[in-house]
Z-matrix of the N, CA and C atoms (Angstrom, degrees):
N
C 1 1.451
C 2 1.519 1 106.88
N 3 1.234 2 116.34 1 146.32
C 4 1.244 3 133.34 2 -177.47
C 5 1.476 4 109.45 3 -66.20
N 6 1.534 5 125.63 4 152.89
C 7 1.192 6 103.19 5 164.00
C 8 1.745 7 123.75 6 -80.20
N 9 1.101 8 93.04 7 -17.56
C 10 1.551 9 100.45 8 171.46
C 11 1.355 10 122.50 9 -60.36
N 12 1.668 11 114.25 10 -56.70
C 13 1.650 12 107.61 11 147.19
C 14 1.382 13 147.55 12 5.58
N 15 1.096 14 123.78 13 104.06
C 16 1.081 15 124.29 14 -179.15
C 17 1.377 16 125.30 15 -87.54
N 18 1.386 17 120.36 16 129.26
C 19 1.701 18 114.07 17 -160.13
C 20 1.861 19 110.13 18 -79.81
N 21 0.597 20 134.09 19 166.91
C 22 1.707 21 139.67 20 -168.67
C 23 1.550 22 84.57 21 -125.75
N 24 1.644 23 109.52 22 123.90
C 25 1.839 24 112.14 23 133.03
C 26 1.476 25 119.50 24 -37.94
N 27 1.056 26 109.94 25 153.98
C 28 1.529 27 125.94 26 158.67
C 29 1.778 28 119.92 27 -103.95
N 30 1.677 29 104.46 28 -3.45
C 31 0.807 30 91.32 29 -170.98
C 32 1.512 31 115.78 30 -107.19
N 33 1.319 32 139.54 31 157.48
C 34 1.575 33 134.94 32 -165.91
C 35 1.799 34 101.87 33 -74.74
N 36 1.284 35 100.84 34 142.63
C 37 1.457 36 107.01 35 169.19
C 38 1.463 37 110.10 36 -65.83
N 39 1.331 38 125.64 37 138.35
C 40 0.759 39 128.57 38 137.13
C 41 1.753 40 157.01 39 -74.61
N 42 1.619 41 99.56 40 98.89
C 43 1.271 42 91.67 41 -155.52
C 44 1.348 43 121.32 42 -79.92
N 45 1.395 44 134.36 43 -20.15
C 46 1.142 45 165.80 44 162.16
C 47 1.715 46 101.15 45 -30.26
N 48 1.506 47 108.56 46 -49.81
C 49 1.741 48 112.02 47 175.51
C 50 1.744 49 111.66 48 -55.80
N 51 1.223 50 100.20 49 -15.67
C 52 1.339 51 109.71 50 -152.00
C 53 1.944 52 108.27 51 -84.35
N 54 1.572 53 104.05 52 -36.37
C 55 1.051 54 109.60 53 -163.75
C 56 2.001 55 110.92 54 -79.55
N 57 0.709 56 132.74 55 133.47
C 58 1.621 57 130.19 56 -161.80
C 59 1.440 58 84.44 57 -111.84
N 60 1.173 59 116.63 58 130.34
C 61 1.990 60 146.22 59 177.02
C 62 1.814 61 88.87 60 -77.70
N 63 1.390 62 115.45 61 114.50
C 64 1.284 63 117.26 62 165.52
C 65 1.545 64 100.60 63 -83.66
N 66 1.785 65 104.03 64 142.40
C 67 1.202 66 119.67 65 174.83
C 68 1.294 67 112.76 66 -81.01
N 69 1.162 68 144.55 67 118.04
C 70 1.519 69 148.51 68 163.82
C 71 1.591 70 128.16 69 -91.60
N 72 1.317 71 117.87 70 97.19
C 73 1.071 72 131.19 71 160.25
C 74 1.747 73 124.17 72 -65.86
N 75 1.037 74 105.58 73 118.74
C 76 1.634 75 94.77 74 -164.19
C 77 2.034 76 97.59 75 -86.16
N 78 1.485 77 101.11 76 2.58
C 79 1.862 78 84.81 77 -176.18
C 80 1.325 79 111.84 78 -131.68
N 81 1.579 80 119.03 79 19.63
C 82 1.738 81 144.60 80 156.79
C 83 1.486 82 95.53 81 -75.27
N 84 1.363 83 110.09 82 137.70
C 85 1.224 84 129.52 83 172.71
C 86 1.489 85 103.14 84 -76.14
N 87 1.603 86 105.09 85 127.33
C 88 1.678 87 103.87 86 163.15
C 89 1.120 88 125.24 87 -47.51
N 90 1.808 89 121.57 88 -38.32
C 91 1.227 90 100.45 89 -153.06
C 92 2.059 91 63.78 90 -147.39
N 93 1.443 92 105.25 91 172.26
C 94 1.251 93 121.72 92 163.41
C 95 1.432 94 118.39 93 -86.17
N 96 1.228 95 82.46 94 122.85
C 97 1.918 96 101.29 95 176.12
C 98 1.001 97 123.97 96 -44.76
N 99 0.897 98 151.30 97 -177.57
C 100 1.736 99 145.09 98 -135.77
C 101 1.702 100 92.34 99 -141.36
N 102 1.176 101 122.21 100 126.92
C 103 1.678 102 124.43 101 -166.62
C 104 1.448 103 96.68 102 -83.19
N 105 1.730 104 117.59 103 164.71
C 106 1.501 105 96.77 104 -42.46
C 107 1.368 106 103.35 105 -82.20
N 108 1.622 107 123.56 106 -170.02
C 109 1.248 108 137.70 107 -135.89
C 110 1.906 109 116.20 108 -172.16
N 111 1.165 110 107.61 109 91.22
C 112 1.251 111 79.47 110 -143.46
C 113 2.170 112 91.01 111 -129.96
N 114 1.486 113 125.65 112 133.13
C 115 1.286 114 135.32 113 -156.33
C 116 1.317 115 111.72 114 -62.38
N 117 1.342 116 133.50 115 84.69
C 118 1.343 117 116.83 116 159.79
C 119 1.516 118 154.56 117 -4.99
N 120 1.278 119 98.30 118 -36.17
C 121 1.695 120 119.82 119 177.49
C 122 1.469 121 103.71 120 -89.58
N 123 1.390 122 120.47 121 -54.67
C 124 1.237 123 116.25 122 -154.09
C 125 1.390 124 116.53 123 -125.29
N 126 1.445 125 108.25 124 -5.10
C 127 1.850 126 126.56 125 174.10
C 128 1.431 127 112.02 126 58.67
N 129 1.649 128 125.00 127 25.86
C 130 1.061 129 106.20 128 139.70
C 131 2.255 130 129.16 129 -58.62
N 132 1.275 131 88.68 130 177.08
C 133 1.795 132 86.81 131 -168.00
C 134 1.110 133 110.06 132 -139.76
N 135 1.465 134 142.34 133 104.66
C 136 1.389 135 159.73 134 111.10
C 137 1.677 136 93.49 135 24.24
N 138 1.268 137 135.83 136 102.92
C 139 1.354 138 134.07 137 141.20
C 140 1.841 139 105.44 138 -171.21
N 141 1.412 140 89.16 139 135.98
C 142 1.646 141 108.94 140 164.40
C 143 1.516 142 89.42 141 100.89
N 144 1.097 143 116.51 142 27.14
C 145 1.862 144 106.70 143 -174.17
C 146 1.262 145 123.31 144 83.47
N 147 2.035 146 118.15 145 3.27
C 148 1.415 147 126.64 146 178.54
C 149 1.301 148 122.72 147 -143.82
N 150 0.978 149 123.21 148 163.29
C 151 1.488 150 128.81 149 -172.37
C 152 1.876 151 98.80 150 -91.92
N 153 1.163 152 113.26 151 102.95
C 154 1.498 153 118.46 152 -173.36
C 155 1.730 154 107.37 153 -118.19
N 156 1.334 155 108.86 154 149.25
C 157 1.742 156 99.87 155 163.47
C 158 1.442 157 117.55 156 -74.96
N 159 1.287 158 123.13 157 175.00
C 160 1.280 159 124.93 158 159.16
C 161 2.040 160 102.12 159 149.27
N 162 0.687 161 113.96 160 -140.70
C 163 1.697 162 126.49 161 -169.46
C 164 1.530 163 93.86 162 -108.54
N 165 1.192 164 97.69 163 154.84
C 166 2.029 165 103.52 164 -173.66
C 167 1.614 166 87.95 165 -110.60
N 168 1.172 167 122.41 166 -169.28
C 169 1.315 168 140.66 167 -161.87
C 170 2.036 169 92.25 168 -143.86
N 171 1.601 170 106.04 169 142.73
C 172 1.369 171 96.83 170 159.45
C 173 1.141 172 145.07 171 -84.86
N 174 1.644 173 108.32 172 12.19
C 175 1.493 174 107.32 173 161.10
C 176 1.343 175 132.71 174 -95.08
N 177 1.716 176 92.90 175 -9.04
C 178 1.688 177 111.02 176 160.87
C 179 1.475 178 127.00 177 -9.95
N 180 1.382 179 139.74 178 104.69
C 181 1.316 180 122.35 179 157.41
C 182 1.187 181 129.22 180 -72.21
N 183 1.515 182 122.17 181 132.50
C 184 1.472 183 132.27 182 170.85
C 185 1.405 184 95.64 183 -46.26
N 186 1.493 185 114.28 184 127.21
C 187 1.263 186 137.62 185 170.71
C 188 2.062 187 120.66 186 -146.20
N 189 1.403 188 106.25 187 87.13
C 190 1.675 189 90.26 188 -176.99
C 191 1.684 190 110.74 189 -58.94
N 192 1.864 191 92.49 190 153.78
C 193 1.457 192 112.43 191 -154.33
C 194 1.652 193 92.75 192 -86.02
N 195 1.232 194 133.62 193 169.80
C 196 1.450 195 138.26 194 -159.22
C 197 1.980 196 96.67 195 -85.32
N 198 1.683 197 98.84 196 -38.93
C 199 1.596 198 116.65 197 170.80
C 200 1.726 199 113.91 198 -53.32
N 201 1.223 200 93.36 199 -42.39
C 202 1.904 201 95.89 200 177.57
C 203 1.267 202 111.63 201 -75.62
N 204 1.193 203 110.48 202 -40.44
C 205 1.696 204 107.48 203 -177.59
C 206 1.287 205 119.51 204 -54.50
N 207 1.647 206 100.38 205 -52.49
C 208 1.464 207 95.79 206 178.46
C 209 1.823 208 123.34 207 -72.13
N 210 1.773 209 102.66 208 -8.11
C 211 1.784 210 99.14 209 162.34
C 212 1.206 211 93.85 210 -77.65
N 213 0.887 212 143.94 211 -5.95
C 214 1.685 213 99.68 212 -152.28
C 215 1.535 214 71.94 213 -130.15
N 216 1.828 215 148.73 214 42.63
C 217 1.245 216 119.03 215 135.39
C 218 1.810 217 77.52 216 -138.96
N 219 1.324 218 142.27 217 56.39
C 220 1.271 219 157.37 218 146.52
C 221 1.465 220 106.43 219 26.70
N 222 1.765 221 107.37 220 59.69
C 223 0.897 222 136.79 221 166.33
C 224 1.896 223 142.70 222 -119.03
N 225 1.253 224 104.02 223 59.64
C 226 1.372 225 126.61 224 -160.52
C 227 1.693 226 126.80 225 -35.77
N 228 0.532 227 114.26 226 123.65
C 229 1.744 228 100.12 227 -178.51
C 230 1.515 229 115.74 228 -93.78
N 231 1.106 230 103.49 229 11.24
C 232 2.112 231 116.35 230 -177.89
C 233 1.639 232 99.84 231 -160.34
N 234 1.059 233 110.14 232 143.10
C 235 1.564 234 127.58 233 162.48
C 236 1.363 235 129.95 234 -168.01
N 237 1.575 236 105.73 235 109.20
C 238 1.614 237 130.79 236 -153.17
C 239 1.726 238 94.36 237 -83.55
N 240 1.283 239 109.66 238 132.05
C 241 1.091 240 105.55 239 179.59
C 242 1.624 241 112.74 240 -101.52
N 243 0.961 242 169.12 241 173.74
C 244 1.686 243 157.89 242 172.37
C 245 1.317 244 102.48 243 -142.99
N 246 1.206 245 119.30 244 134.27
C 247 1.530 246 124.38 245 179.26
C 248 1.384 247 115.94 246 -152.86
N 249 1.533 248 121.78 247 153.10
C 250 0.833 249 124.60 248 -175.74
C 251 2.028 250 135.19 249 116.84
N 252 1.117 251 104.52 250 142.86
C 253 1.540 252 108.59 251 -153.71
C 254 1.449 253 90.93 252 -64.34
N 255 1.925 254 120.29 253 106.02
C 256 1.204 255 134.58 254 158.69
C 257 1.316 256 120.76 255 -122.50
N 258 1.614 257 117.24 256 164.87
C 259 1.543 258 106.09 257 -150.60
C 260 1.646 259 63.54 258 -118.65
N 261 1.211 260 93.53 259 169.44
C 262 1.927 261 128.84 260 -171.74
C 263 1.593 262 91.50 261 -58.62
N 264 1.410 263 136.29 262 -46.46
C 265 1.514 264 122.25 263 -178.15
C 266 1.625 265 109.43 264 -65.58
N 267 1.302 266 116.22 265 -47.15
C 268 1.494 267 112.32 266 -179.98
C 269 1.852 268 110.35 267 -69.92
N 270 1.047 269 108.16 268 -15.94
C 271 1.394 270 114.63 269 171.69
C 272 1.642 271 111.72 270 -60.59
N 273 1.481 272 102.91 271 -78.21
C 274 1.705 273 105.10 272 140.60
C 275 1.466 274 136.20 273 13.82
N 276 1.442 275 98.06 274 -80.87
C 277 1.691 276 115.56 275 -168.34
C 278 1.719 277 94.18 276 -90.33
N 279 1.096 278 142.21 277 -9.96
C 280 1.373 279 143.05 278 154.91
C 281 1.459 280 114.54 279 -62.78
N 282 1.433 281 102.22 280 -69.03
C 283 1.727 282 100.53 281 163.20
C 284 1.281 283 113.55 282 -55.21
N 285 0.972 284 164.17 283 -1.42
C 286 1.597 285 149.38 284 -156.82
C 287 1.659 286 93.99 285 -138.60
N 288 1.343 287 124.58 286 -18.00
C 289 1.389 288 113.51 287 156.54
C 290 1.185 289 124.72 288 -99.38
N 291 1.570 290 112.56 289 -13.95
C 292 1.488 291 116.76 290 161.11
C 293 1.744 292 115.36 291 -70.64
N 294 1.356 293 124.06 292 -26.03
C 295 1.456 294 115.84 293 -175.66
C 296 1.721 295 101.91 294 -97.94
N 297 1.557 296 117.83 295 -11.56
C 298 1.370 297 115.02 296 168.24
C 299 1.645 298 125.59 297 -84.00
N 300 1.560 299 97.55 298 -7.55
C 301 1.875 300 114.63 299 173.25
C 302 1.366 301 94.10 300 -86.58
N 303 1.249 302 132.36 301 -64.85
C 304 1.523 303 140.38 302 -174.43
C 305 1.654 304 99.42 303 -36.40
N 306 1.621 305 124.32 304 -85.07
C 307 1.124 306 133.96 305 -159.68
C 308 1.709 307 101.50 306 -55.89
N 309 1.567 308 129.39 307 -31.92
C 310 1.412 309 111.90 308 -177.72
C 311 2.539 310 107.94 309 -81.25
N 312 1.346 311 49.31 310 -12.96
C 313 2.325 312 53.31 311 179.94
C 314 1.399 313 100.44 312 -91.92
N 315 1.838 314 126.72 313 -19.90
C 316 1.647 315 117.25 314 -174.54
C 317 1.652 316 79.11 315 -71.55
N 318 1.337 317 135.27 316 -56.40
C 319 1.807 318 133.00 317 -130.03
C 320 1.928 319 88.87 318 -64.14
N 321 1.648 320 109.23 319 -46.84
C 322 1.261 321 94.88 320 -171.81
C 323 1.958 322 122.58 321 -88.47
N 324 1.551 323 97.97 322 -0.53
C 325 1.598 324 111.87 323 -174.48
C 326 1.536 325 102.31 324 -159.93
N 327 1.550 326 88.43 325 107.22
C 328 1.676 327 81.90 326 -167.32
C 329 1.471 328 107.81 327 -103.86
N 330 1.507 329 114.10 328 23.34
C 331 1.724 330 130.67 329 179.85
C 332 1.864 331 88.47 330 -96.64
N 333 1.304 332 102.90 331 -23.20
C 334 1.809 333 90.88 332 -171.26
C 335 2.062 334 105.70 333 -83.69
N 336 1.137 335 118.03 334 109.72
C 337 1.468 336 102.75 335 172.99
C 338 1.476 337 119.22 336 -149.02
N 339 1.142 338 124.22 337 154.01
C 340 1.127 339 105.81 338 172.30
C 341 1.749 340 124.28 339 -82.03
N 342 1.487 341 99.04 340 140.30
C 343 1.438 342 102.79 341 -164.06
C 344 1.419 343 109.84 342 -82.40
N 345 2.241 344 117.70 343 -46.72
C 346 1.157 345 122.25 344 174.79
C 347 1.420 346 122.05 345 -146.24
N 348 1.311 347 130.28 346 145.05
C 349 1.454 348 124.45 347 -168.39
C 350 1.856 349 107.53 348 -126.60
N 351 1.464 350 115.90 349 115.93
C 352 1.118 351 95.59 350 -149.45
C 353 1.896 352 88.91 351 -130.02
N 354 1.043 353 112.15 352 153.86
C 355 1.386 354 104.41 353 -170.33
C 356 1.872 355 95.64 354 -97.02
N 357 1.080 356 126.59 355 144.89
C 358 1.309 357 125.87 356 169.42
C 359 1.688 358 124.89 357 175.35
N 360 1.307 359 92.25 358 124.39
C 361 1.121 360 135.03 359 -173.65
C 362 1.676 361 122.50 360 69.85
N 363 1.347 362 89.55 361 25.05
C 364 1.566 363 105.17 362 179.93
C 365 1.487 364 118.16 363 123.19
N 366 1.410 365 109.81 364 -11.89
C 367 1.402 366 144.11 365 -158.17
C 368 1.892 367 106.70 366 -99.48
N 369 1.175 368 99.80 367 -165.27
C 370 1.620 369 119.71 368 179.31
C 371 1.502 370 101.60 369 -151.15
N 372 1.478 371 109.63 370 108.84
C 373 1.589 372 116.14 371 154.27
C 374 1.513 373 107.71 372 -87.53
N 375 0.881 374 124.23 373 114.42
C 376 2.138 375 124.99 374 146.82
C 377 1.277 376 100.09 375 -107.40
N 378 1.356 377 71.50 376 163.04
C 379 2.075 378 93.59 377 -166.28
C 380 1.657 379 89.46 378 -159.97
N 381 1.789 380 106.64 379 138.99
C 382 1.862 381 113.86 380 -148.13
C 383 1.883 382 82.61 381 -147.80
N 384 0.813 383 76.56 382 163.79
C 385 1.580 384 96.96 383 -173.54
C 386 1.794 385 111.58 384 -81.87
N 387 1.304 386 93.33 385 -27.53
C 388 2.128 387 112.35 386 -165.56
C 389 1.391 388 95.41 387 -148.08
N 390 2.153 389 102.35 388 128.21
C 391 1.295 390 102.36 389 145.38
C 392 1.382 391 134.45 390 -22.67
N 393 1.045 392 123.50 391 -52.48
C 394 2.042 393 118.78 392 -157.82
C 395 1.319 394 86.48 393 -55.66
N 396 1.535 395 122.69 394 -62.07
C 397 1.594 396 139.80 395 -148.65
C 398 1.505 397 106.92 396 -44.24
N 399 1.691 398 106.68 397 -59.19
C 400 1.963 399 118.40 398 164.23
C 401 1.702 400 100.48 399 -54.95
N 402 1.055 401 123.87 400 -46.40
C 403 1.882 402 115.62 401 -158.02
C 404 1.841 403 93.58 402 -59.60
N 405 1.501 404 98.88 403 -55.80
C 406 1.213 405 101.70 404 -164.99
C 407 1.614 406 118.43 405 -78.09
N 408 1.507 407 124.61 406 8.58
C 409 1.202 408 129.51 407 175.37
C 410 1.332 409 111.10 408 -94.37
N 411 1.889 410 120.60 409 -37.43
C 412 0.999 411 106.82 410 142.47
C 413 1.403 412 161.51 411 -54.56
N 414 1.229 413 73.64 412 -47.85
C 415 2.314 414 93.26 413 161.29
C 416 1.643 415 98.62 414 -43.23
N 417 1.257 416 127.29 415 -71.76
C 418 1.548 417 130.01 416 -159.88
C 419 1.433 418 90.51 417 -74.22
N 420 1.512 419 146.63 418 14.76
C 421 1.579 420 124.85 419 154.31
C 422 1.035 421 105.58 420 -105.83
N 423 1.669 422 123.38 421 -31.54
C 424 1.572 423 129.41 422 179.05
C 425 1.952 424 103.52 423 -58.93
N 426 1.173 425 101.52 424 -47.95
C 427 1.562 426 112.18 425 167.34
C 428 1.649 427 133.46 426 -53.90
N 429 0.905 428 98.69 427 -61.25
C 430 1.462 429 110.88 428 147.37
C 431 1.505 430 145.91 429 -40.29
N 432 1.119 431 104.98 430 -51.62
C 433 1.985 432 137.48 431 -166.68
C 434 1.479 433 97.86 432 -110.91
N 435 0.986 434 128.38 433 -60.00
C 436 1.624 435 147.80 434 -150.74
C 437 1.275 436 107.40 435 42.48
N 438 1.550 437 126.69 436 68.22
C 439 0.860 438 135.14 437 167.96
C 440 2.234 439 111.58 438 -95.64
N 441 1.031 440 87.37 439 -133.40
C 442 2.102 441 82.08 440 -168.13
C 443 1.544 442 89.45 441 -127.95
N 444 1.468 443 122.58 442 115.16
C 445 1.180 444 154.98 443 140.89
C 446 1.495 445 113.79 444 -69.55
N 447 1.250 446 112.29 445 142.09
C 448 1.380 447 141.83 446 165.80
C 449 1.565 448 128.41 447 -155.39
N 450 0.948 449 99.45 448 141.14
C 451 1.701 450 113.41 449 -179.14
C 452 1.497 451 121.17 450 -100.13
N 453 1.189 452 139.67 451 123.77
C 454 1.396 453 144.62 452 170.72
C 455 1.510 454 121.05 453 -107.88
N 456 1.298 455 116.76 454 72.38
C 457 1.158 456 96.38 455 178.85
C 458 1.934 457 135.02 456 -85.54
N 459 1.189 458 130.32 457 129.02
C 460 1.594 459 135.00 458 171.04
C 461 1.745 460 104.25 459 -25.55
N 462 1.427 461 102.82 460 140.38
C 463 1.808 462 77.34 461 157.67
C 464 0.592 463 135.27 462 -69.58
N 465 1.709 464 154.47 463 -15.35
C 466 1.340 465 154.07 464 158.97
C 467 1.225 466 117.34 465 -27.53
N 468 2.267 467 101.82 466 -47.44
C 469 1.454 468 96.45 467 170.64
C 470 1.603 469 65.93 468 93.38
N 471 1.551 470 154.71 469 -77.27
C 472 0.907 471 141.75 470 -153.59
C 473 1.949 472 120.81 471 -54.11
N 474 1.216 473 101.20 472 12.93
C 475 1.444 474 108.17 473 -159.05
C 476 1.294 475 108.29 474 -136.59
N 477 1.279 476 149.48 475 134.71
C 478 1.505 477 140.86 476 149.66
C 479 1.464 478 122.41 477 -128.98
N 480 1.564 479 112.94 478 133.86
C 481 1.442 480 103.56 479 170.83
C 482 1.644 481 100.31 480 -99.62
N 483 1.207 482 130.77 481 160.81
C 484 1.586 483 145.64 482 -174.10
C 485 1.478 484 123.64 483 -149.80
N 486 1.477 485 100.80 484 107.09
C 487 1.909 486 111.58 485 -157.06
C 488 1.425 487 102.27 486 -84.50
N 489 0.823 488 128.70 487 153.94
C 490 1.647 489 115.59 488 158.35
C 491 1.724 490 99.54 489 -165.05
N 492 1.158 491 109.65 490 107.38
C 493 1.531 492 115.51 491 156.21
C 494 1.634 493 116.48 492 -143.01
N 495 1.490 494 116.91 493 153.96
C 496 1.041 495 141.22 494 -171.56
C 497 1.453 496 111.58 495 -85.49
């Protein structure tokens, strides 16, 4: 062989590496809504490419928000689990930093919310409409408490469960 030659693999391409698994969210809009656009239930508003708060406009089209859909078929995309031997005051200051994480993530994403907060078995179930909303409810108890956080995410990646007890 020449040195100029170029050598050939022997080995088969692999095409299989090639193909990328699309993630499917069943409550992401296929395509972007038609401006503006704005949620019936809950008056978030479709503009700039996002679902933002603020005042709708009256030429707005009724459009449900990706957050309503999933209340209104009670299907969560995050759910923080809380555990651990707490007395009724730390119960308290858990809730009141869990609905003060929620309300600063609705002002800048008002598709992220929490849907339900349920006391059980000594514990704290929430359940949020959007990953960030669970990531970041834990973060601010792991922060707070510094107790042991963990993340579970679905493969989709569209899903997270989030542990946190002390």
């Amino acid at each position: 062989m020449s040195r100029h030659a170029k050598a050939t693999s022997s080995r088969p391409v692999r095409h299989d590496r090639l193909i990328q698994e699309q993630r499917h969210d069943p409550y992401a809009d296929r395509g972007k809504p038609a401006e503006p656009a704005a949620c019936p239930e809950c008056g978030a508003v479709f503009h700039g490419g996002r679902w933002r708060g603020g005042a709708t406009t009256p030429d707005a089209r009724a459009r449900l928000c990706p957050a309503c859909k999933r209340m209104r078929d009670n299907l969560p995309a995050g759910i923080v689990l809380v555990g651990g031997d707490f007395d009724p005051a730390e119960k308290d200051e858990y809730l009141s930093l869990i609905e003060h994480t929620a309300q600063a993530e609705r002002g800048e994403h008002p598709i992220e919310r929490i849907m339900e907060i349920v006391d059980e078995d000594g514990g704290l179930v929430i359940t949020t409409t959007g990953v960030h909303l669970a990531r970041r409810i834990g973060e601010a108890l792991q922060h707070a408490h510094r107790g042991q956080l963990e993340f579970r995410y679905g493969e989709s990646e569209n899903f997270v469960r989030v542990y946190f007890w002390h």
